[in-house]
C-alpha positions in Angstrom: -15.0 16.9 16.7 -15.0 13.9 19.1 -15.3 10.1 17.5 -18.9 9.0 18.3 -19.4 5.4 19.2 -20.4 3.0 16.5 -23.6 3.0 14.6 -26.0 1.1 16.8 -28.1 0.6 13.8 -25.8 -0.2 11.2 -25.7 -3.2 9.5 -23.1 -5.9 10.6 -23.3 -8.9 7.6 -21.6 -12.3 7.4 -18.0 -13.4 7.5 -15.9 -11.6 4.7 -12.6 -12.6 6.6 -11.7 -16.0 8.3 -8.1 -16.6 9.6 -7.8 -20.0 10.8 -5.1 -20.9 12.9 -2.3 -18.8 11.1 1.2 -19.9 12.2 4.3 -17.4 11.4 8.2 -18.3 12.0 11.4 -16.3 11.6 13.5 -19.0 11.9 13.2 -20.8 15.5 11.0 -17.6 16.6 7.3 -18.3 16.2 5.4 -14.5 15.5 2.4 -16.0 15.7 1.1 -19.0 17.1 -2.1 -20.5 15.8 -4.1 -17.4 15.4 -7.6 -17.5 14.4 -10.4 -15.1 14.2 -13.0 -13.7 11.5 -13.9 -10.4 10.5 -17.5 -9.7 9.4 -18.7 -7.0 6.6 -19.4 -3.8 7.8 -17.3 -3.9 11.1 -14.8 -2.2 12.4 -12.4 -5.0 13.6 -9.9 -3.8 16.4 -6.3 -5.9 16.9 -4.8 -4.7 19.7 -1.6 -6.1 22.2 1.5 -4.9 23.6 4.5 -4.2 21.7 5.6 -7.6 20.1 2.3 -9.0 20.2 2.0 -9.7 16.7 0.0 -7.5 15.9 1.5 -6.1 12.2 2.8 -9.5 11.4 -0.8 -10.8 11.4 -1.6 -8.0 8.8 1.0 -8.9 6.7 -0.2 -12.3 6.5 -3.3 -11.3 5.5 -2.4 -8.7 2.8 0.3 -11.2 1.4 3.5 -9.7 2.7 4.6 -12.7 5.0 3.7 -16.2 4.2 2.4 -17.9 7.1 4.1 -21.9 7.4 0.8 -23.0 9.0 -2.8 -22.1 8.3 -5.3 -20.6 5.6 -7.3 -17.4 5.1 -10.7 -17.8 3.8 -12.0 -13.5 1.8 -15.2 -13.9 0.5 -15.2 -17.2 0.2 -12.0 -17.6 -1.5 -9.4 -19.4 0.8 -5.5 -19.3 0.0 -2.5 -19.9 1.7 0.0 -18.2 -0.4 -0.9 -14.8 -1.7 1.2 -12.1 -2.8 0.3 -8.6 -2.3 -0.5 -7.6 -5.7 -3.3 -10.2 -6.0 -4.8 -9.3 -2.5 -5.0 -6.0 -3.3 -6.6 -7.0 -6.7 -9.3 -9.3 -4.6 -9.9 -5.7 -2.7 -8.0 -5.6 0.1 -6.1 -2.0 0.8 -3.7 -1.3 3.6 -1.8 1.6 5.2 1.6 0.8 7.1 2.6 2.3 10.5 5.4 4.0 8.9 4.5 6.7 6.3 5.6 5.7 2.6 4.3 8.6 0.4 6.1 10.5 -2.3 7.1 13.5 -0.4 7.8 15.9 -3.2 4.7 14.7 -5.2 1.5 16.8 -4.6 -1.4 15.2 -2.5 -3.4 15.0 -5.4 -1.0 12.4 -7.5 0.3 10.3 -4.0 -3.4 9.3 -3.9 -3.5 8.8 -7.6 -0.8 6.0 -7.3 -3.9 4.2 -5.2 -5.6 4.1 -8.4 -3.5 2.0 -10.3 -5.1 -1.1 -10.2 -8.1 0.5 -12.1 -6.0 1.4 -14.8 -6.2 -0.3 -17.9 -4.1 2.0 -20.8 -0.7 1.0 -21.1 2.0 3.1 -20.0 2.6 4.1 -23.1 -0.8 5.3 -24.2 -0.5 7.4 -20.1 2.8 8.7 -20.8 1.6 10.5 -23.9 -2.2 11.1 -22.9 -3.6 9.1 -25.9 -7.2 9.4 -26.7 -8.5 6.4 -24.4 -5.5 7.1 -21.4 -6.3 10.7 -21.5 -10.5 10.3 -20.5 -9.3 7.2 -18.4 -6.9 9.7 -16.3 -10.1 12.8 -16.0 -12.4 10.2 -14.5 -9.9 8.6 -12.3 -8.9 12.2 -10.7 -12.5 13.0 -10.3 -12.5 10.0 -8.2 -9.5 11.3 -6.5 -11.3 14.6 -5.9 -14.0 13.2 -4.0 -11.8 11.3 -1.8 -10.3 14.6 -0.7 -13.2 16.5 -0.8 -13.8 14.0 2.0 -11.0 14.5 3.7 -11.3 17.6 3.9 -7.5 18.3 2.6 -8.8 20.3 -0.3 -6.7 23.4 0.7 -3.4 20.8 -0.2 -4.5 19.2 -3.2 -1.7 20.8 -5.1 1.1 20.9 -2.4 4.0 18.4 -1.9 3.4 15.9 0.8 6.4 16.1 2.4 5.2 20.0 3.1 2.6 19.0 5.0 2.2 18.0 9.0 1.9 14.8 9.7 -1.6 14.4 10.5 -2.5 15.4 7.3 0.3 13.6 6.5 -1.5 10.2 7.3 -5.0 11.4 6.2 -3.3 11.1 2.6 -1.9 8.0 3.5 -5.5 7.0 3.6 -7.0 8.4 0.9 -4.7 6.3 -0.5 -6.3 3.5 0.2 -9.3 4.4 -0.5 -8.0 5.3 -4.2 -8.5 1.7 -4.4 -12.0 1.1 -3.3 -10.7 -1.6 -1.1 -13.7 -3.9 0.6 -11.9 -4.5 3.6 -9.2 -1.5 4.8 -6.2 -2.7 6.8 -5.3 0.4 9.1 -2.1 -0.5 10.5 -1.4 1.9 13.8 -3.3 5.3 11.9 -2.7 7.5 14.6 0.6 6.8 15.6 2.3 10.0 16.8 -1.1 12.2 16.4 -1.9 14.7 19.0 -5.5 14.4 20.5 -7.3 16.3 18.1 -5.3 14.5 15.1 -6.4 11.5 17.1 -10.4 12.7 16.9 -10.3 13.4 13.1 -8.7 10.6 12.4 -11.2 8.4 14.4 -14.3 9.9 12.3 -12.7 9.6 9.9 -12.6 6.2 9.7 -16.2 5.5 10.9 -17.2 8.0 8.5 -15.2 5.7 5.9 -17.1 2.4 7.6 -20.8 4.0 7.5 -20.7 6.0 4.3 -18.7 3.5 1.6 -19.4 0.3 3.8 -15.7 -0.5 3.9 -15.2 -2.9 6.3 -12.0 -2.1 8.7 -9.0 -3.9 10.2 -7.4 -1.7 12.6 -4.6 -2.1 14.7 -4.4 0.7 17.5 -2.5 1.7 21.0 -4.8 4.3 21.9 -7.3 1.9 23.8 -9.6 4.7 24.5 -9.9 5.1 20.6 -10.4 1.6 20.1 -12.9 1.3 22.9 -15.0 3.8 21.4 -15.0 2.9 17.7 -14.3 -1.0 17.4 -17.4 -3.5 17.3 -14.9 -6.3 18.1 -11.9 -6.9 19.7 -8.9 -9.4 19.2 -6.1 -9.6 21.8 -2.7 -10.6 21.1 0.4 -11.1 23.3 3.2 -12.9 22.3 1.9 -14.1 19.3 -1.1 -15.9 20.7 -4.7 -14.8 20.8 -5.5 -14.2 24.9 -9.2 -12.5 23.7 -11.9 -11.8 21.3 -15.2 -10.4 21.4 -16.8 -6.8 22.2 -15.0 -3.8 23.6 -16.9 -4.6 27.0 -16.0 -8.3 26.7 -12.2 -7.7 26.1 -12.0 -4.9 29.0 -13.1 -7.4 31.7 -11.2 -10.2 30.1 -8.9 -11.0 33.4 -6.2 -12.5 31.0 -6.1 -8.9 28.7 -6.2 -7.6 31.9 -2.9 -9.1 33.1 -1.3 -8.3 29.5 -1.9 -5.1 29.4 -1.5 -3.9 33.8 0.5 -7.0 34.8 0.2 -10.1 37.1 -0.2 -8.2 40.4 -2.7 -6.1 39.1 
């Protein structure tokens, strides 16, 4: 099934993410160079740039894996400099990595029960042993984990090791993942790296599907410009760590500077 372009009629609401002027060192090598942009509910928010743009570092500022030297980032209100990634995901932010990081000999079933974690509230104790409380906490956690494969259509693999699988389905568990944690805003970070075309389409309805029907607003980093084209409502450009455009897929095509990035000077 091909991705269909966004939902003309859905609804886009305020600002639930405001970078402002995010700076990121190594050292004497600046990553990023004050970056800013927001992200409104409800969107799907493309990042794009060439290899070395920036692009993941700028994710893991905002999910608290690097901490920027210069800047703030405002979610829902709430700004912070310094965040670690346990208490972004906690504030409901979720993220998925551009290399895979699932427990490969663990079904698909209990790799996106790990997602759920946060919502527990037994003690590991009281899990390990099923007690009264853990045990009905642990039935209506994996009926929440069987809808999120029910819509993924991965039902056929619920009880088969990850590691069996292919890799597209490999990543649409990587998701569900995510979702386990019924993030408000879903950092996809590269989602159909090394996909074939029709891995590529599922993945991409995927995702709006995940945007219209739970109202998750998305962050999504992407190569495939012919993906991000079709399913972004905005568009941020980075290339060596500095913003060079922002604003709708048709704004950021004819940008002459993304131009340049992306086809070189003499084009």
């Amino acid at each position: 099934m091909a991705a269909s372009a966004p939902a003309q009629g859905r609804r886009i609401g305020d600002v639930i993410l405001d970078v402002q002027n995010i700076t990121l060192r190594f050292g004497g090598v600046k990553a990023l160079t004050d970056i800013s942009f927001d992200v409104r509910e409800h969107e799907v928010r493309s990042i794009i740039g060439p290899n070395g743009a920036g692009k993941s570092s700028m994710l893991n500022c905002i999910n608290g894996v690097y901490q920027p030297q210069e800047g703030q980032i405002t979610f829902r209100g709430q700004t912070f400099r310094h965040m670690n990634s346990r208490q972004v995901a906690e504030m409901g932010v979720a993220r998925t990595f551009q290399n895979l990081a699932l427990f490969k000999g663990m079904s698909v079933l209990d790799n996106i029960m790990t997602g759920r974690n946060l919502k527990m509230k037994c003690g590991l104790l009281a899990q390990a042993f099923r007690l009264g409380p853990a045990e009905r906490e642990e039935i209506r956690h994996r009926e929440f984990v069987e809808r999120i494969i029910d819509f993924l259509e991965i039902q056929a693999w619920r009880k088969t090791p990850v590691g069996r699988l292919p890799y597209g389905l490999q990543k649409r568990v990587d998701l569900g993942r995510a979702l386990a944690m019924e993030p408000q805003v879903l950092l996809l970070d590269e989602p159909m790296a090394g996909m074939n075309v029709e891995e590529k389409q599922d993945m991409s309805r995927f995702i709006l599907d995940v945007n219209d029907e739970f109202g998750t607003t998305i962050v999504l980093i992407e190569h495939d410009m012919g993906v991000v084209m079709d399913i972004s409502d905005r568009v941020v450009v980075l290339d060596y760590g500095k913003k060079i455009g922002d604003g709708t897929p048709d704004e950021v095509r004819n940008n002459p500077e993304v131009i340049r990035a992306y086809l070189g000077a003499e084009h």
